[in-house]
C-alpha positions in Angstrom: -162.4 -285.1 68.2 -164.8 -283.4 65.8 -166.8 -285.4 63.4 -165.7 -286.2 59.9 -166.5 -283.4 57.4 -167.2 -284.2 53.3 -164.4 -282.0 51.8 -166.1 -281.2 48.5 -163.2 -279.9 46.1 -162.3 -279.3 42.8 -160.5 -282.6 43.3 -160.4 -285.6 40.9 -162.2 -289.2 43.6 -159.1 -291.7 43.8 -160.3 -294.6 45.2 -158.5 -298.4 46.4 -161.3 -300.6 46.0 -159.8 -304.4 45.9 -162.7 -305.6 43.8 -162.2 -306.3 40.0 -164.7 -303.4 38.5 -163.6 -299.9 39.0 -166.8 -298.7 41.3 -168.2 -297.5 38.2 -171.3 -299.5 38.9 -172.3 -297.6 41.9 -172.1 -293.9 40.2 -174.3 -295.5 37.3 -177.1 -296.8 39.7 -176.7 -293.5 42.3 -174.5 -290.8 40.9 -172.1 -291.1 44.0 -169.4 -293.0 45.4 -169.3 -294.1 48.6 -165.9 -294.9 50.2 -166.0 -297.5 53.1 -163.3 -295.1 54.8 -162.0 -291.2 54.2 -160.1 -290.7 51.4 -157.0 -289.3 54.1 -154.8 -286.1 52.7 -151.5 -286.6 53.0 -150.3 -283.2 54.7 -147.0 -284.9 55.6 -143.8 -282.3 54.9 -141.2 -282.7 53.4 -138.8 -283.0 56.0 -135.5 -283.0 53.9 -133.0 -280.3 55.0 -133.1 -277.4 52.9 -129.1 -276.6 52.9 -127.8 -280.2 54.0 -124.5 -279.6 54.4 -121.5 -282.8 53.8 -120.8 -285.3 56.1 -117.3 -285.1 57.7 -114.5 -286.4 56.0 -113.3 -289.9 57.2 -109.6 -290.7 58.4 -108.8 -291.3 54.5 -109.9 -288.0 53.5 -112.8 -289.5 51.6 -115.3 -287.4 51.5 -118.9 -289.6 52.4 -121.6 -288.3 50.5 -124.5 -285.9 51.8 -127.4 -288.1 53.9 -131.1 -288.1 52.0 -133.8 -286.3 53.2 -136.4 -287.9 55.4 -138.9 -287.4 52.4 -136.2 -290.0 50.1 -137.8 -293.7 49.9 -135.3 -296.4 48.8 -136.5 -297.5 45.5 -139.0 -295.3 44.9 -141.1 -295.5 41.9 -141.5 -292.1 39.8 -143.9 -292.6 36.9 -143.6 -290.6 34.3 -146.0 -288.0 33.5 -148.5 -289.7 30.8 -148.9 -287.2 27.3 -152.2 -288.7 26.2 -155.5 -290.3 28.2 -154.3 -293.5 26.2 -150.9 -293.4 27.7 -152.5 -292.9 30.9 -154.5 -296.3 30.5 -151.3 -297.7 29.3 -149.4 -297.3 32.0 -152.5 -298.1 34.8 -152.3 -301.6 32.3 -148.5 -301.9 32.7 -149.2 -301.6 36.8 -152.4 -304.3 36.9 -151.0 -306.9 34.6 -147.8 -309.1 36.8 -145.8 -311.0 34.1 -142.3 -310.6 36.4 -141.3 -313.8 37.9 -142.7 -312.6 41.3 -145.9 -313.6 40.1 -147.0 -317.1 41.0 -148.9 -317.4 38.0 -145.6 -317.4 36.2 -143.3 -318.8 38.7 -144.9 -321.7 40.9 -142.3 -323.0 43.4 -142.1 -325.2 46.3 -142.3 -323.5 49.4 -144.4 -324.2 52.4 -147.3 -322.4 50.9 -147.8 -325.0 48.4 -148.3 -328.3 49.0 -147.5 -330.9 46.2 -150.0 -333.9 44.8 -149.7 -336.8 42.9 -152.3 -338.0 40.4 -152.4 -340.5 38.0 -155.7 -339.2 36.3 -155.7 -335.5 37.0 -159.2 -335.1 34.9 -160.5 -337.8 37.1 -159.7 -336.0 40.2 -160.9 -332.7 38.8 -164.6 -334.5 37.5 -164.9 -335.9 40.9 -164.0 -332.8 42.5 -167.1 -331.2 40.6 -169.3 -333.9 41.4 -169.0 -333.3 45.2 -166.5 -336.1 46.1 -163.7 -334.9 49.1 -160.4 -336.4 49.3 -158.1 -336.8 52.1 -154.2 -336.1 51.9 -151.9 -339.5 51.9 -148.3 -339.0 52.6 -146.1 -341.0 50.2 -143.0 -341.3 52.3 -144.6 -342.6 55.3 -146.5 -345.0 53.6 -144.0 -346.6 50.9 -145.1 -348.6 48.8 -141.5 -350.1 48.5 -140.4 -350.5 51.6 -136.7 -352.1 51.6 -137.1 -353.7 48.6 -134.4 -353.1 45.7 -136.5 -352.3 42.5 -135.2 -351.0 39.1 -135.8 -347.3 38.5 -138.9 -348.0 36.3 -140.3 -351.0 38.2 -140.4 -348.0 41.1 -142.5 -345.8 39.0 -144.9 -348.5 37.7 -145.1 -349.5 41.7 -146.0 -345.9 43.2 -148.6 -345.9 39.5 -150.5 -348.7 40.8 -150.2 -347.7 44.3 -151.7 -343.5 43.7 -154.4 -345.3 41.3 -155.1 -347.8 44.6 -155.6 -344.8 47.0 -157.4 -342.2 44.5 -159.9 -345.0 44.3 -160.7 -345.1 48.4 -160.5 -341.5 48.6 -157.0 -340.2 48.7 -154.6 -338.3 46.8 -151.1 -338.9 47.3 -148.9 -336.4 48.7 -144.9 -336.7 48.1 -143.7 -335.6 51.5 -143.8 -336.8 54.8 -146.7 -336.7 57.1 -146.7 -334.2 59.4 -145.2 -331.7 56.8 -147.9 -332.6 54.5 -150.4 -331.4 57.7 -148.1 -328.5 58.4 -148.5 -327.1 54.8 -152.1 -328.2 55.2 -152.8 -326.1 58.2 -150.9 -323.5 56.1 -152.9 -322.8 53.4 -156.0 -323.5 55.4 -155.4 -320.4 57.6 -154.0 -318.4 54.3 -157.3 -319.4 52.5 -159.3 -318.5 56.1 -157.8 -315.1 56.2 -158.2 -313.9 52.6 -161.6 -314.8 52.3 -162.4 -313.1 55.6 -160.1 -310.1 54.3 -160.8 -310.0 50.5 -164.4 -312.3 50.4 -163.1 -314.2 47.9 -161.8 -317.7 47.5 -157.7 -318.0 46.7 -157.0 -321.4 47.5 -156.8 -323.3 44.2 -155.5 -326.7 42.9 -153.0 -326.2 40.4 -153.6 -329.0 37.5 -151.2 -329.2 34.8 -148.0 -327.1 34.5 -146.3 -325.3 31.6 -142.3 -326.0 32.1 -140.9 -322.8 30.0 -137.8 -320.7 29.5 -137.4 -317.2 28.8 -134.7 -317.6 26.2 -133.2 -321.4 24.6 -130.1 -320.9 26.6 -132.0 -319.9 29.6 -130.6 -322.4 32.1 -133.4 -321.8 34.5 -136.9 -323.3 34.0 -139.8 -321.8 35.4 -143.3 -323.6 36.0 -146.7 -321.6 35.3 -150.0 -323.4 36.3 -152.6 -324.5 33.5 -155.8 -324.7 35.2 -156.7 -323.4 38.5 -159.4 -325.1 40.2 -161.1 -323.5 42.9 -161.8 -326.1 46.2 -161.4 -325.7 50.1 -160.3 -327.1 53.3 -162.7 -329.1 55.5 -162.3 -331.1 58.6 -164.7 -331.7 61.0 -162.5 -330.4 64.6 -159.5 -329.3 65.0 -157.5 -332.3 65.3 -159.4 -333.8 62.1 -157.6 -334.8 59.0 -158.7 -332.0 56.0 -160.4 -333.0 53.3 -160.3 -331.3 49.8 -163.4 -330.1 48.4 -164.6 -328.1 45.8 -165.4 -324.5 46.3 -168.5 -323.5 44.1 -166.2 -320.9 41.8 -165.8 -322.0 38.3 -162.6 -323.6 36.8 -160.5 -321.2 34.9 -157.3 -321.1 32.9 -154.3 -319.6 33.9 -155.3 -316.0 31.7 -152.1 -314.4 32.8 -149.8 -317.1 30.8 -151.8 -316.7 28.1 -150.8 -313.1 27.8 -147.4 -313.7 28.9 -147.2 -316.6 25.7 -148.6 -313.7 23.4 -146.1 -310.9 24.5 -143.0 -312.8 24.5 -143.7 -316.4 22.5 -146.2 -314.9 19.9 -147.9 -317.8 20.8 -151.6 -317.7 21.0 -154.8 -320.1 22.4 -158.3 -318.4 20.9 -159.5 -322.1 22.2 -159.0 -321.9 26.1 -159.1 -317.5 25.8 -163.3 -317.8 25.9 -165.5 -320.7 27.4 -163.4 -323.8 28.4 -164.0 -327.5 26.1 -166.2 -329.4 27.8 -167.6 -333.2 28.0 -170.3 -335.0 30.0 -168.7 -334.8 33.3 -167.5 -331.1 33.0 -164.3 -329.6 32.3 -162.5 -331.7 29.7 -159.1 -331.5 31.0 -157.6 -333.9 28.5 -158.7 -331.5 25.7 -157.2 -329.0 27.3 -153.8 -330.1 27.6 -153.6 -332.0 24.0 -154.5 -328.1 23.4 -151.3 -326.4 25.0 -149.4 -329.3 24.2 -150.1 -328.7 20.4 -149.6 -324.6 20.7 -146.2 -324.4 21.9 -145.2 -327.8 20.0 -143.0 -326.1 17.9 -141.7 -323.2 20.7 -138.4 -324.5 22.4 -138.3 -324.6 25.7 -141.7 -324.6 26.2 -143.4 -327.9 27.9 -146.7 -329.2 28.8 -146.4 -331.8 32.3 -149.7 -333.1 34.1 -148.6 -331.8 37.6 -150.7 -331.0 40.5 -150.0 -329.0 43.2 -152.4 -326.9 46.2 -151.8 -323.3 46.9 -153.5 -319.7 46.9 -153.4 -317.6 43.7 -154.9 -314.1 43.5 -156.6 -312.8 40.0 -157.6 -309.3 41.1 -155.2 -307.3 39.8 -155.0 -308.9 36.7 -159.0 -308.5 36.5 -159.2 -304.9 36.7 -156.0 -305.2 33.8 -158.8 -307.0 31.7 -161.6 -304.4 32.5 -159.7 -301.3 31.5 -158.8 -304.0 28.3 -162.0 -304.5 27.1 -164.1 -302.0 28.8 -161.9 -299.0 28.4 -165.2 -297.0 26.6 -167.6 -298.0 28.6 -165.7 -297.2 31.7 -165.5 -293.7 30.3 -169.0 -293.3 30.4 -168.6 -292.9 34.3 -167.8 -289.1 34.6 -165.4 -289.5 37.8 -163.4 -292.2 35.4 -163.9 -290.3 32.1 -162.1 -287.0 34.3 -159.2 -289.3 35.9 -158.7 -290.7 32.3 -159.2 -288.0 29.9 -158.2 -285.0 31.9 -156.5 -286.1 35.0 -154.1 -283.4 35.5 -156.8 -280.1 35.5 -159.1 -280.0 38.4 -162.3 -281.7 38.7 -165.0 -279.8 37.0 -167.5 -277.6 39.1 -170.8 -277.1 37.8 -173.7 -276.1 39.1 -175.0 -279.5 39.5 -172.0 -280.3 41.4 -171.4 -277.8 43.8 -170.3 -278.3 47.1 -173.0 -278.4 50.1 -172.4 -275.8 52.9 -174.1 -276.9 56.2 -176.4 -273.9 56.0 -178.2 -274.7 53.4 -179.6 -277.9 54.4 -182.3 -276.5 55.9 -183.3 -274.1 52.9 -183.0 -277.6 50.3 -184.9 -280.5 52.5 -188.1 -280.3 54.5 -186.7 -282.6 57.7 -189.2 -285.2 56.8 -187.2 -285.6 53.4 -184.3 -286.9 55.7 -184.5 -290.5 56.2 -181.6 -291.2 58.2 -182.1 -293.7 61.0 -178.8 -292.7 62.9 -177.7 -289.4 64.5 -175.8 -287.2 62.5 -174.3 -283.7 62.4 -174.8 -281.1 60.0 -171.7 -282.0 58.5 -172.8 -285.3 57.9 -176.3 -284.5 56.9 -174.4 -282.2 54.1 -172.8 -285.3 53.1 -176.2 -287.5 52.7 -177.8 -284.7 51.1 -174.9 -284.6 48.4 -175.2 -288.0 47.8 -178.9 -288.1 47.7 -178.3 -285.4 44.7 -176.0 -287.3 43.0 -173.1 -285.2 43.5 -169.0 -286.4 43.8 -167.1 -286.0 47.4 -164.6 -287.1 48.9 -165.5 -287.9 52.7 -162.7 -287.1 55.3 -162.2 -287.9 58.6 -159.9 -290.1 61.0 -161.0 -293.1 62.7 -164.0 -292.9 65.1 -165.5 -289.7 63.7 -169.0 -291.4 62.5 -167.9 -292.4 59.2 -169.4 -295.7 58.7 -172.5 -293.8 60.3 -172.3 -291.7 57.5 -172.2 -294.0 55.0 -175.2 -296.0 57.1 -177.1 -292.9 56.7 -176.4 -292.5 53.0 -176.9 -295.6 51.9 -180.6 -295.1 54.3 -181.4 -292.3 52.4 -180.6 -293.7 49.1 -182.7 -296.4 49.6 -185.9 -294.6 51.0 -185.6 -292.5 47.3 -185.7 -296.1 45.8 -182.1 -296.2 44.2 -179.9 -299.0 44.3 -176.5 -298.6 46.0 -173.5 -300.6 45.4 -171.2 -300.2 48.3 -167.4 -301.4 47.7 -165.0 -302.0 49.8 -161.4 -303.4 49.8 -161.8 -305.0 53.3 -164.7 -306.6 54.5 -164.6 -305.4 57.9 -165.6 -302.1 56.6 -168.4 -303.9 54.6 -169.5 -305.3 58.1 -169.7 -302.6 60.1 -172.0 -301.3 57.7 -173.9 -303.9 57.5 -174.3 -304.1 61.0 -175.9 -301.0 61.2 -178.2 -301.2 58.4 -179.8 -304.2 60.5 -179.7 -303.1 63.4 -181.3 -300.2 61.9 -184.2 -301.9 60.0 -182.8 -302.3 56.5 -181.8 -305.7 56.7 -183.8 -307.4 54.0 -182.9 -304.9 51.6 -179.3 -305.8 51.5 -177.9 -308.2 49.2 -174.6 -309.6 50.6 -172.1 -310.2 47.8 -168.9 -310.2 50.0 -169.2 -312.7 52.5 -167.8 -316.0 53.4 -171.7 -317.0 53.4 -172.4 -315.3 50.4 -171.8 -318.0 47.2 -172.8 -317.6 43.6 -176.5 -319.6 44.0 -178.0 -317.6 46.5 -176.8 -314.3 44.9 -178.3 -315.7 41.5 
């Protein structure tokens, strides 16, 4: 199979990226885009008959309808064609921002993703979190605290109080199920957490602290739980038949940003006070501020309800990140020509100018001495057209299926790029595509000129 080819068209650069800012960054520092794979045309046909005739009539004489084509997808979404460049970043808004009840954000239930904790002090828990303390899980219905006893309802309650407040103190937090689902749902969200980070490089696993218990109309009979706060911790356990301990992970504590626009759409109900910098006291996030906070916005909203709950599961914020960027950075996003064309003229062809036009092969030769080429791996004259475009700032798209040097490519382009002393931002929505890269760039020499920022080994103090 031939090598991949850069296909450079009159073609607007759609790209998947999985990281919060749109790429813009990289077009800034180098005037291209690199793509950690091709950018794949779709040359499937339509395979829908052209004359499809009825199906035969059944006994009854009921005629079934005509089958669909092959090209029909059940619940297929058709947008509809967007009028203006703000309609078009209207509806890209409509597609980031989740506020259906699939969203966890919105709608937290129990499932065996999530595992459920009981605090008596959830701002103690959280400062000590911060402060580098690890807690292990304790299971509440193994370890009763009364036992065959016969209590009254709220001598119970004060008994498992004094009994969480006993535990927290040595270390634990109590967890209301039994214990070897609590370690099932444990080794859940462990591997869930594992995965994501080595998939995405980001953290996901989060302790939930603090719910808001809300309706989406009075009569509503259902009631729907959306986390407060969302601090960021992980897993540890010393071998594989340890106990794990929760820990803080070095992200920073955040607010639940996708209830507070779901409060503003459909409660009216805004929180300028959580909306920038969180309130804060000597020992970190003030978590008792924050709740008196919500507690005293939606006061006068029925159905709306403020409960110090605590639960453990994986959240995701990327979507709802890029949302926010096109938001507040709609201008300066434009200033990116590849983003200025997909949002201001989208549906004409990408402009060709002279600065921009596409790199034949065989003119390599007649545009770079050889020693201009500072490639460290083999390449092709299709590829070397490609690192020439790139080192000339131009747009592409680079196709090609699997195993036809692309992440050789990209090696060489970034090479190149770096030997003319730009800075390259290379995105990718996976990081296995990040790593093979960054394989080769080592391997190749260039190791100490790459900054790692998507990584399980990367955290926010050495990249600082």
């Amino acid at each position: 199979m031939g090598p991949c080819k850069p296909q450079q068209r009159n073609e607007p650069m759609h790209r998947h990226t999985g990281m919060h800012r749109l790429g813009d960054a990289m077009a800034a520092a180098t005037g291209v885009a690199l793509l950690p794979g091709c950018a794949l045309k779709d040359t499937t046909k339509d395979l829908r008959p052209t004359t499809p005739g009825a199906a035969p009539s059944v006994a009854s004489g009921i005629t079934l309808p005509s089958p669909p084509g092959f090209g029909f997808i059940v619940n297929e979404i058709v947008d509809e064609a967007a009028d203006t460049p703000m309609d078009r970043v209207e509806r890209w808004q409509r597609k980031l921002l989740d506020l259906s009840l699939r969203n966890r954000l919105l709608n937290f239930r129990d499932t065996k993703q999530t595992l459920p904790l009981r605090c008596t002090d959830i701002g103690a828990l959280v400062d000590a979190l911060a402060d580098g303390k690890t807690f292990r899980g304790l299971s509440l219905n193994d370890e009763d605290p009364i036992g065959n006893r016969t209590v009254l309802p709220e001598d119970m309650e004060r008994i498992e109080e004094a009994f969480i407040r006993h535990v927290f103190e040595r270390g634990q937090v109590v967890v209301p199920l039994t214990g070897q689902e609590m370690n099932n749902r444990f080794l859940t969200l462990y591997r869930r957490a594992r995965s994501d980070m080595q998939e995405g490089g980001t953290n996901t696993l989060f302790l939930a602290a603090g719910f808001l218990r809300w309706k989406k109309t009075t009569g509503d009979p259902r009631i729907y739980r959306a986390p407060l706060l969302l601090v960021p911790v992980k897993l540890e356990r010393r071998a594989a038949q340890s106990v794990f301990r929760i820990a803080h992970h070095e992200d920073d504590v955040q607010i639940n940003s996708t209830l507070l626009e779901l409060l503003k759409r459909d409660f009216d109900v805004r929180v300028p006070e959580l909306e920038g910098g969180l309130p804060r006291d000597e020992s970190g996030i003030d978590v008792a501020v924050i709740f008196e906070v919500m507690r005293r916005k939606v006061r006068e909203v029925a159905g709306l309800q403020v409960v110090e709950e605590l639960a453990l599961s994986t959240f995701s914020f990327a979507k709802y990140l890029m949302w926010k960027d096109l938001v507040d950075r709609t201008d300066q996003l434009r200033t990116n020509r590849l983003v200025k064309h997909l949002i201001d003229g989208a549906e004409q062809a990408y402009p060709e100018s002279q600065d921009n036009a596409p790199i034949v092969p065989e003119e390599i030769d007649r545009r770079r001495a050889p020693h201009e080429l500072l490639i460290p791996l083999p390449a092709d004259s299709s590829q070397l057209a490609a690192v020439v475009a790139a080192s000339e700032g131009r747009d592409f798209i680079l196709v090609g299926p699997p195993g036809t040097g692309k992440s050789q490519t990209i090696t060489n382009i970034i090479a190149q790029c770096l030997g003319e002393g730009k800075t390259v931002l290379f995105v990718a929505e996976k990081s296995a595509a990040l790593d093979v890269v960054h394989r080769r760039l080592v391997a190749s020499g260039f190791g100490n000129a790459v900054l790692d920022l998507h990584s399980n080994k990367a955290d926010k103090k050495s990249v600082i």
